[in-house]
C-alpha positions in Angstrom: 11.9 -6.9 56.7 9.0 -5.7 55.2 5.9 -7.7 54.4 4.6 -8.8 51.2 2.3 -6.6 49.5 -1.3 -9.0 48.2 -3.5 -6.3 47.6 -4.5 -3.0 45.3 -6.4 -0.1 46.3 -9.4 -1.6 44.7 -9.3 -4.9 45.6 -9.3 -3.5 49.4 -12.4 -1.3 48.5 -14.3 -3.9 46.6 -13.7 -6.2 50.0 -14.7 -3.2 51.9 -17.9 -2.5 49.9 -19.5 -6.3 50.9 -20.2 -4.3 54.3 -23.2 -1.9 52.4 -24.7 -5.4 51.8 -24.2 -6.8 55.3 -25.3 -3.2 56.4 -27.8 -2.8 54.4 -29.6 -6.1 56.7 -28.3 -5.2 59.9 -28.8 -1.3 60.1 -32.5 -1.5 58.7 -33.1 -4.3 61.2 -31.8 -2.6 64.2 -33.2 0.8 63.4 -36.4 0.1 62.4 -38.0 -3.5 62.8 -38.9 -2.5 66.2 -40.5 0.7 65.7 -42.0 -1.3 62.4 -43.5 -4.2 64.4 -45.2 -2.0 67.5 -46.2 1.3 65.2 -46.9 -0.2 61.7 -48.0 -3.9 62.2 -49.7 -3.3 66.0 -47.6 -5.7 67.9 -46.6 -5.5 71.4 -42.8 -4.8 71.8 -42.9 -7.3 74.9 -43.7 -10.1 72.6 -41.7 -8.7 70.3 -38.4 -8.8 72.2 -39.4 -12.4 73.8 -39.5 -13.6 70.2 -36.7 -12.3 69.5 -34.9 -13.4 72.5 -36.2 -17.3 71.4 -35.0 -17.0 67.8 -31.7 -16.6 69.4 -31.6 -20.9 70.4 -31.9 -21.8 67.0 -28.8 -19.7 66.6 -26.6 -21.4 69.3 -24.6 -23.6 66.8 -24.6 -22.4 63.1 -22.1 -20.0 63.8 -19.3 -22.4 64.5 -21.3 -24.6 62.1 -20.7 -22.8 59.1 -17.3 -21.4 60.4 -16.4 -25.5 60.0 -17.8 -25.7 56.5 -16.0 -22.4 55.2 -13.0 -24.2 56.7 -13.5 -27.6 54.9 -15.0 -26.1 51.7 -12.9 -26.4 48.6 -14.0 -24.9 45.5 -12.5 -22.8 42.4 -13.4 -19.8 44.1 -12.1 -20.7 47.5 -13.0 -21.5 51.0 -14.9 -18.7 51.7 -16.6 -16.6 48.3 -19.2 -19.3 47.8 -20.7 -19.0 51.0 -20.6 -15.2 50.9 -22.2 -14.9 47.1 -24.6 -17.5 47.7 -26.4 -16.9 51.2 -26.9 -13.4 50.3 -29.9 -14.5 48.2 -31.3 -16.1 51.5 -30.9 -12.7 53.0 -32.3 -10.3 50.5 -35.6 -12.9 50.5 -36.3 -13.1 54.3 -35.4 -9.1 55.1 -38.2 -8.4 52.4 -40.5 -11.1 54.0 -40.2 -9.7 57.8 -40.9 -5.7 56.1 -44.0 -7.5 54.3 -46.0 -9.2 57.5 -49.1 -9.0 55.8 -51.8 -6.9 57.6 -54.9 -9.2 56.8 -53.5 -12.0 58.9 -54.7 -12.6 62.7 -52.3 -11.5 65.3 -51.0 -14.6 66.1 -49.6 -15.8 62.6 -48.4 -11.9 62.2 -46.4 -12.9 65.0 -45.5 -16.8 63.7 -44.5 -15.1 60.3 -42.1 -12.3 62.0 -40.5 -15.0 64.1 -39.6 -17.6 60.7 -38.5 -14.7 58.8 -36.7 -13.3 61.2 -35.3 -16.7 62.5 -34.1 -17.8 59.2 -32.2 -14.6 58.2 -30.5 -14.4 61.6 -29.3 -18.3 61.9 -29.0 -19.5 58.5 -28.5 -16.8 55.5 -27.1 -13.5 57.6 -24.8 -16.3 59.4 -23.2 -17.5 56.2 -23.0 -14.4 54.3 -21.1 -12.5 57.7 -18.7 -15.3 58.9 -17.5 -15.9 55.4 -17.2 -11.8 54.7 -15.5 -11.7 57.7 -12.7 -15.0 57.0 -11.7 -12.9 53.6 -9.8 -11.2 56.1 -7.0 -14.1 56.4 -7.4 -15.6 53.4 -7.2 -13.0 50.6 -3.8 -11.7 52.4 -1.0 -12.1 55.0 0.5 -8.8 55.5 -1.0 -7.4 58.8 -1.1 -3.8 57.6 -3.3 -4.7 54.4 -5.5 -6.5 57.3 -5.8 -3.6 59.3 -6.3 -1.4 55.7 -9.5 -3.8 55.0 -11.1 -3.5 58.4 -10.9 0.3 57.4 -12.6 0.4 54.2 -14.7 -2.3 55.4 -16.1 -0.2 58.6 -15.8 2.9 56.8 -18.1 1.3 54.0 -20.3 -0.1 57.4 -21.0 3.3 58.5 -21.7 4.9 55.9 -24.4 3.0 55.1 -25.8 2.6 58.4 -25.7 6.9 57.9 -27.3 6.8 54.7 -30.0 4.3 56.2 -30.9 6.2 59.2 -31.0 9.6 57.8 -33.6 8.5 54.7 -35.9 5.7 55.8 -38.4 7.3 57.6 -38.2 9.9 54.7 -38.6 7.1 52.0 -41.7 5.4 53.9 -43.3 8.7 54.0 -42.7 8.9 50.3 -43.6 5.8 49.3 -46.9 5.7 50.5 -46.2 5.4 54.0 -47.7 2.5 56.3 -46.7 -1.1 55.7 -46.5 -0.4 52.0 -43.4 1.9 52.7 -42.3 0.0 54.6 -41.9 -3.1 52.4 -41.0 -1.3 49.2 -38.1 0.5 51.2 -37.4 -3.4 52.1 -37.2 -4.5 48.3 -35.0 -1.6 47.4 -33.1 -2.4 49.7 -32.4 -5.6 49.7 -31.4 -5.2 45.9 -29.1 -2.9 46.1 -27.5 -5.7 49.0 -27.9 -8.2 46.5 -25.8 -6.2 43.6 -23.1 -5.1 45.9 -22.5 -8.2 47.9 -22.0 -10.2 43.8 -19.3 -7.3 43.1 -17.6 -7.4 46.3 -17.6 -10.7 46.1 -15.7 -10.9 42.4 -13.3 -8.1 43.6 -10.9 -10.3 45.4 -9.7 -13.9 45.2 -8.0 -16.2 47.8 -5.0 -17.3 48.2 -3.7 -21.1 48.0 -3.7 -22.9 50.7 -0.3 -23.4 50.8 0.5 -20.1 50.7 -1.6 -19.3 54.1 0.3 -22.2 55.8 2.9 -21.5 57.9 6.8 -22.0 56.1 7.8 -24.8 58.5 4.1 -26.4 58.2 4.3 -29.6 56.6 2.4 -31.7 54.5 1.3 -34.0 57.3 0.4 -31.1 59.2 -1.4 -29.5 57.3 -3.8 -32.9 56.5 -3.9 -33.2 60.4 -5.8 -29.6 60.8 -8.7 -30.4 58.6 -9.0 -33.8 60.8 -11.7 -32.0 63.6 -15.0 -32.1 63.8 -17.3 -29.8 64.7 -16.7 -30.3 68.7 -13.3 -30.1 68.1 -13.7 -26.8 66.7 -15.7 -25.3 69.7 -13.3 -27.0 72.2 -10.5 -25.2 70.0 -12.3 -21.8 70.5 -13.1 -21.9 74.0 -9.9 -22.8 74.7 -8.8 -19.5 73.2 -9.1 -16.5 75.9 -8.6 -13.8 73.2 -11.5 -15.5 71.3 -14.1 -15.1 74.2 -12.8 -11.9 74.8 -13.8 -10.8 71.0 -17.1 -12.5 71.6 -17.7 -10.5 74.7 -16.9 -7.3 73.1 -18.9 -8.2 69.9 -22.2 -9.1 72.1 -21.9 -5.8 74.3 -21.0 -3.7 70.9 -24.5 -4.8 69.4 -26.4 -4.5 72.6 -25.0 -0.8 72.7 -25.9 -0.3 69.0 -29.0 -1.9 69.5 -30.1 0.5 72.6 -28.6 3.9 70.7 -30.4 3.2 67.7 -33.7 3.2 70.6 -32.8 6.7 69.6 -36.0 7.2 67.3 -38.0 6.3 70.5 -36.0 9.0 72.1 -36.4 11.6 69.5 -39.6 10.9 69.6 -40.9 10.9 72.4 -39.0 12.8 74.6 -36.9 15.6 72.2 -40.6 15.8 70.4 -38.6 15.8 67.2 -38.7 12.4 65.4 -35.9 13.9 62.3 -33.3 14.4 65.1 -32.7 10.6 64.6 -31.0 11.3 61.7 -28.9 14.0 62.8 -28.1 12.1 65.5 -26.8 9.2 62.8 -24.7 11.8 62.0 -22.5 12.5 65.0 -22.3 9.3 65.5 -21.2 7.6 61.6 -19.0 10.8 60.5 -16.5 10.6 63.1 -16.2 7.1 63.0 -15.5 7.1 59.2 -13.1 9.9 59.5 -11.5 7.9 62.1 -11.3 4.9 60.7 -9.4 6.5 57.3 -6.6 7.1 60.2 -6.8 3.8 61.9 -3.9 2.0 60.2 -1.5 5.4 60.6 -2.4 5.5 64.4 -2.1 1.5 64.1 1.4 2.2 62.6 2.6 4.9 65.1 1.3 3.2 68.0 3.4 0.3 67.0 0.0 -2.0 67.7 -3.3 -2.3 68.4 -4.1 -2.7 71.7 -3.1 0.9 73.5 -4.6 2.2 70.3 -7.6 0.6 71.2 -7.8 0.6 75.1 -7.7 4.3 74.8 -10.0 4.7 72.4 -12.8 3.3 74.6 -11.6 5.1 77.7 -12.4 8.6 75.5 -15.3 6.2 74.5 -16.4 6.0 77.9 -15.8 9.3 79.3 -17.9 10.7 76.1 -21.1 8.9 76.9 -20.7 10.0 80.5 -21.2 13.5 79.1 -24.3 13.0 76.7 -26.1 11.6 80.3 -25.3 14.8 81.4 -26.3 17.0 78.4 -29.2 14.8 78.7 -30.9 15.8 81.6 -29.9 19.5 80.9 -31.9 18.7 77.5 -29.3 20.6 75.7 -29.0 18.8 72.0 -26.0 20.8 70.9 -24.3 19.3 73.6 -25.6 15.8 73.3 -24.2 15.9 69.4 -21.4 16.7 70.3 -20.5 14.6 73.0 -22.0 11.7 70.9 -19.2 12.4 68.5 -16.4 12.3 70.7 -17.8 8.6 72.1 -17.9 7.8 68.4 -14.0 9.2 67.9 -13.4 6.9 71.0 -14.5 3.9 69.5 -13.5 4.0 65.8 -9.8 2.3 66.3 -11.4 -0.4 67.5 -14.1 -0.7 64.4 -11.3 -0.5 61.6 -8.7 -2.7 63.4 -11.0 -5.8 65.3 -10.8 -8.0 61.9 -7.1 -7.9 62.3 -6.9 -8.7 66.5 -9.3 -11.5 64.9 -6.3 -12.5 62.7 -3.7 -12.1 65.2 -6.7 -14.7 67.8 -6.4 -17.3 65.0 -2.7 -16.9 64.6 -2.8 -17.5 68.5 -4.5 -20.4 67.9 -2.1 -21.8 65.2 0.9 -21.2 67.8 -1.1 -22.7 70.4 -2.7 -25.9 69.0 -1.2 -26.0 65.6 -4.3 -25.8 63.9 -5.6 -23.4 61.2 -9.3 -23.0 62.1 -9.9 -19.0 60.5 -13.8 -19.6 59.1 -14.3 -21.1 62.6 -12.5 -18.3 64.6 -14.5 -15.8 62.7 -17.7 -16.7 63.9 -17.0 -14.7 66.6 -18.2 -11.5 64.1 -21.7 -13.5 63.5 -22.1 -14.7 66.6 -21.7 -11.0 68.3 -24.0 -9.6 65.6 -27.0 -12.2 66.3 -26.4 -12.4 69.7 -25.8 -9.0 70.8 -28.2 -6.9 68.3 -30.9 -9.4 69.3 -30.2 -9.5 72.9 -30.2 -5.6 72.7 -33.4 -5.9 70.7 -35.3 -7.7 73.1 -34.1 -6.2 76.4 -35.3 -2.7 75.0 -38.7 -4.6 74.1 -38.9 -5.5 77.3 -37.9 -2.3 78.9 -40.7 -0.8 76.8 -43.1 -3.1 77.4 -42.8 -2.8 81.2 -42.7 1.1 80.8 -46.2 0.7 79.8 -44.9 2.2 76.4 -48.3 1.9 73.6 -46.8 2.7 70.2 -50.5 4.1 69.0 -50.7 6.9 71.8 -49.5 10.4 70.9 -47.6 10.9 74.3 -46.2 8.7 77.0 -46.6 8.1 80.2 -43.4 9.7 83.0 -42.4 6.5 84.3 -41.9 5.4 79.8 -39.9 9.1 79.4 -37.5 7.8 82.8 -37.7 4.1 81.0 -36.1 5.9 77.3 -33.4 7.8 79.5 -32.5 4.4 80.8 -32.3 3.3 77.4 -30.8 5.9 75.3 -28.2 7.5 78.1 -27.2 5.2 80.7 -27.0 1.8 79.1 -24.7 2.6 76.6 -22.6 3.8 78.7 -22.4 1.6 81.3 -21.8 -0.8 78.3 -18.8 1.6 76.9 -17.0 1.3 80.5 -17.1 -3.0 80.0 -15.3 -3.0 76.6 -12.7 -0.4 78.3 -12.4 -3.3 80.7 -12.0 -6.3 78.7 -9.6 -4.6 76.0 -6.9 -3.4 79.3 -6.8 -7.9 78.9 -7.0 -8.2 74.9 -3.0 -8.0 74.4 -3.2 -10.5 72.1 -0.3 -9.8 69.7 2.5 -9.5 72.5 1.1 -13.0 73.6 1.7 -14.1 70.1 5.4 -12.5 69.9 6.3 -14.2 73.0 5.0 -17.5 71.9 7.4 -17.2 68.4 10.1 -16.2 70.5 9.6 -18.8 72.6 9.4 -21.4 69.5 12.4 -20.0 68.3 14.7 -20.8 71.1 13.6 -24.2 71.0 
């Protein structure tokens, strides 16, 4: 029987094109604040990192915080819109503010500043904004193919402007005057353009009723009973989900190994002497996975699921990284591109389908515990973006900083060059390897046919 059909072309692309704005925050963030903070502003990367590591407790709940108010929130333009359209404004402020430390200020309130901006955008605004982007996923449709379909244009959207951002922002700075008046210009441009395409995105689709996400045999009585949890009830819902953790997990690593490849301008830097090969190195890593993820759902369809899709994505994944270690050491960049690429080809099923194992983890949830908790169950997306990017953040601000890495010398010291090896080549893929282990155990929609076959019989 085939599935209902919810969605047009361009409502899918309009959903998809919310990820420029999210991107917009996150790829300026993790390419740049770092290099920003130590190079521009004069901070230490050690402090750096240790800051960031400490924003990271005022983070611990508002994920499934604000997963729980999506899920109670009733409004004209649904559950999850007003949270998304709203929180953005929060974002575009504070990403301006932490590209704007101002340079007359002493070191420590330089640092105090950094760590509110930064703080606020991470564990409020960025929180909002992501976990109710991410719950569109299961509330603007049903069918599973139009979920896989918006992952796609999501990620491809995601990548493109992660491309776009890595290949021109040094450029821009330069351009625009250069120093921390680049910098923050760069900031306000960007943070507009977020602003603008985060409002259409959010206009471009609309949510369905709630009784048309309920289940067909899910009552009246039932439905009352799964808005009756609180917020500990949620978490104890989530934990009790394997598939959820297992998300998490992956999430976390996947921004720690973004986090420590986009270390890349360090790299470039400092050890290829070429400081533009960042960009081209954006390259072979965003093309493929675009041109991957426009074949996603056919793979998806032909592979009748996701998870061998998947599973063997990462283990070309892995074995790809393996090879740039070793093009590496030879210093050979053709190489090193190219094997970068086919670690990218690796990991793209796995970008344009995760929003719909997501689905298929609430939907495990629902035949588990009979409650529908999808804000909630997306905070898994936030929570591995904060989490993960900052964790990455700091540990290669500490790495750094124990390297004896100083961001005004001209060259480095040999034991920083082994450090940035460390870094660039052999974190990511040890990382690589540990997603190809938890996906062989993230089978989650065979668990879910079993459990309706199961229900069935009864």
């Amino acid at each position: 029987m085939q599935e209902k059909k919810y969605l047009k072309w361009y409502n899918k692309a309009g959903y998809g094109s919310g990820d420029i704005a999210g991107n917009v925050v996150y790829a300026l963030l993790s390419s740049f604040v770092m290099i920003y903070l130590t190079n521009t502003v004069g901070l230490n990367s050690g402090i750096v990192g240790t800051l960031i590591a400490a924003s990271k407790f005022f983070d611990g709940v508002t994920d499934i915080f604000f997963g729980t108010m999506i899920d109670k929130t009733k409004s004209r333009f649904g559950k999850a819109r007003p949270w998304m359209l709203y929180a953005y404004i929060g974002c575009a402020v504070t990403l301006v503010a932490i590209f704007a430390i101002p340079a007359n200020l002493g070191k420590a309130s330089q640092y105090a500043w950094f760590f509110i901006a930064y703080t606020l955008l991470n564990a409020v605004f960025y929180t909002a904004n992501n976990i109710a982007y991410s719950a569109l996923t299961a509330l603007i449709t049903k069918n599973g193919k139009e979920r896989v379909q918006m992952g796609s244009y999501r990620f491809i959207f995601a990548f493109a402007t992660s491309l776009f951002i890595q290949s021109v922002t040094i450029k821009a700075v330069s351009l625009l005057g250069g120093g921390a008046a680049g910098w923050r210009t760069v900031a306000v441009i960007y943070a507009l353009i977020g602003l603008a395409v985060n409002t259409i995105s959010v206009f471009s689709v609309k949510e369905l009723p709630e009784e048309e996400l309920a289940e067909e045999n899910f009552s009246e009585t039932e439905e009352k009973e799964t808005e009756k949890y609180s917020l500990i009830d949620a978490g104890k819902i989530l934990i009790a989900n394997k598939y959820y953790l297992m998300i998490c997990a992956v999430y976390i690593l996947q921004q720690i190994y973004t986090a420590m490849i986009n270390m890349g301008i360090y790299y470039m830097t400092y050890v290829l002497k070429n400081e533009n090969l960042y960009g081209v190195f954006s390259w072979a890593v965003n093309v493929p996975l675009i041109l991957t993820l426009v074949f996603t759902p056919t793979l998806v369809a032909k592979w009748n699921g996701m998870y061998k899709l998947n599973l063997r994505g990462y283990m070309l994944s892995t074995i790809g990284r393996a090879l740039v270690i070793a093009a590496g050491y030879l210093g050979n960049v053709p190489l090193m591109l190219l094997f970068t690429a086919v670690a990218a080809v690796g990991q793209g099923p796995w970008q344009g389908d995760m929003n719909a194992v997501i689905a298929s983890c609430s939907e495990y949830t629902y035949l588990t515990k009979k409650k529908r908790v999808d804000g909630t169950m997306y905070s898994c997306t936030s929570l591995g973006v904060k989490l993960g990017s900052g964790l990455g953040t700091a540990v290669a601000g500490w790495l750094l900083a124990a390297s004896g890495f100083d961001g005004t010398a001209l060259t480095q010291t040999d034991y920083c060059i082994r450090m940035l090896h460390f870094i660039y080549l052999w974190i990511p893929m040890m990382i690589s390897f540990a997603i190809m282990v938890i996906l062989s155990k993230m089978n989650v929609e065979e668990r879910n046919r079993q459990l309706k076959e199961q229900q069935n019989l009864q």
